[in-house]
C-alpha positions, 0 to 999 in steps of 0.5 A: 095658580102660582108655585109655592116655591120659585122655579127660579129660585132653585138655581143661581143664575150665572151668565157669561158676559163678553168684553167687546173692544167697541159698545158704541154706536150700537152697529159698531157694538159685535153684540152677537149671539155670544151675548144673548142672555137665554130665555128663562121664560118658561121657567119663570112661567112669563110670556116669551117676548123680549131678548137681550143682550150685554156686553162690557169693557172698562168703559161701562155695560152695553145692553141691547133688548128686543121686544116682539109681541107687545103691540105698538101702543106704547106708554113712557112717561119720563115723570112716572118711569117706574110704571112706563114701558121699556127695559127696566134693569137693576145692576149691582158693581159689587154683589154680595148675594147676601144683602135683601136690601139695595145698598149704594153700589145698586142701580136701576135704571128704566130704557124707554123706547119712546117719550124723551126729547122735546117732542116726547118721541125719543128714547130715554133712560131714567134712573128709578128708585129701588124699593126699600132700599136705605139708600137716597136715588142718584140721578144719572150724569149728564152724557152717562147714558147713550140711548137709541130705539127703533119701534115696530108695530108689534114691539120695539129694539132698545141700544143703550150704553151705560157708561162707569158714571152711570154705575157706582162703584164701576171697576171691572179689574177689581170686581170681574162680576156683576149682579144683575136683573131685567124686566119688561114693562108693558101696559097690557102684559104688565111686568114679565121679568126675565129671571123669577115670577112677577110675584116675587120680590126682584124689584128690591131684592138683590138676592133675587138677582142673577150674576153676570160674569165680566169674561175677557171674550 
């Protein structure tokens, strides 16, 4: 039976997120263990099968996701995106922590591990609608996002950089935090986010969100 109350929601979610001098190419990147997010899985009450990690300079938001456990049957549709297996993030440059509702300065982005390029064997990163918000969907800029993959038979490692053109309103100096919120996608376990239950509503309420805390490392 699902809580009546969030676990989650009993708490506000605030990590630090190091600066690294380079974010790229991704063995380059010094995404150690100091950029790990911890696993909230057994509060959340979801499967424990994906780990990340973030790092940031002024240039833009590392993010390197690790997958165990999900098979190596893989679904990615870049026309369908939403519903495609990956890494799928929702950022905010400029939190409130009071809005429910996605404003201009939100983005959601889905990190597929495979089904991009010519051949439908690359990675690709898809800029997705949030729902309910009022805002029109902003396509990503071309060259905006750097993405590699590397598959298993159980599971898949996404590297993507996301540069400031691909997050609206991107300024570090001026806003040293960041709201911030992931889930894995997968076609047999379903939506296993990182924070909150999958019945809560975190797929268009920034409120539901953690906080990222842009430190100097």
């Amino acid at each position: 039976m699902s809580p009546l109350v969030n676990p989650a929601a009993l708490f506000t979610f605030r990590f630090p997120c190091q600066r690294r001098e380079r974010l790229w190419p991704p063995d380059a990147a010094g995404l150690d263990d100091a950029c790990r997010l911890p696993s909230l899985a057994a509060v959340a009450e979801v499967p424990d099968v994906v780990e990340v990690w973030l790092a940031w300079n002024a240039g833009g938001l590392a993010i390197r996701a690790l997958a165990r456990g999900v098979g190596g049957a893989r679904w990615c549709q870049p026309t369908r995106a939403e519903d495609s297996d990956g890494l799928h993030v929702w950022i905010a440059t400029r939190p409130t922590g009071e809005s429910h509702r996605a404003g201009r300065f939100c983005r959601r982005l889905a990190l597929l591990p495979t089904g991009g390029g010519r051949g439908a064997d690359k990675p690709v990163a898809v800029a997705c609608a949030i729902p309910r918000t009022t805002e029109p969907l902003v396509e990503l800029p071309d060259g905006s996002v750097s993405i590699t993959a590397a598959l298993a038979p159980d599971g898949w490692r996404i590297d993507a950089l996301l540069a400031a053109a691909a997050l609206p309103g991107w300024d570090p100096a001026e806003m040293p935090r960041l709201g911030f919120f992931a889930a894995l996608v997968d076609r047999r376990l379903g939506r296993v986010p990182l924070f909150a239950p999958p019945e809560y509503p975190w797929e268009n309420d920034p409120t539901t969100w953690a906080e990222l805390e842009l430190v100097a490392g």
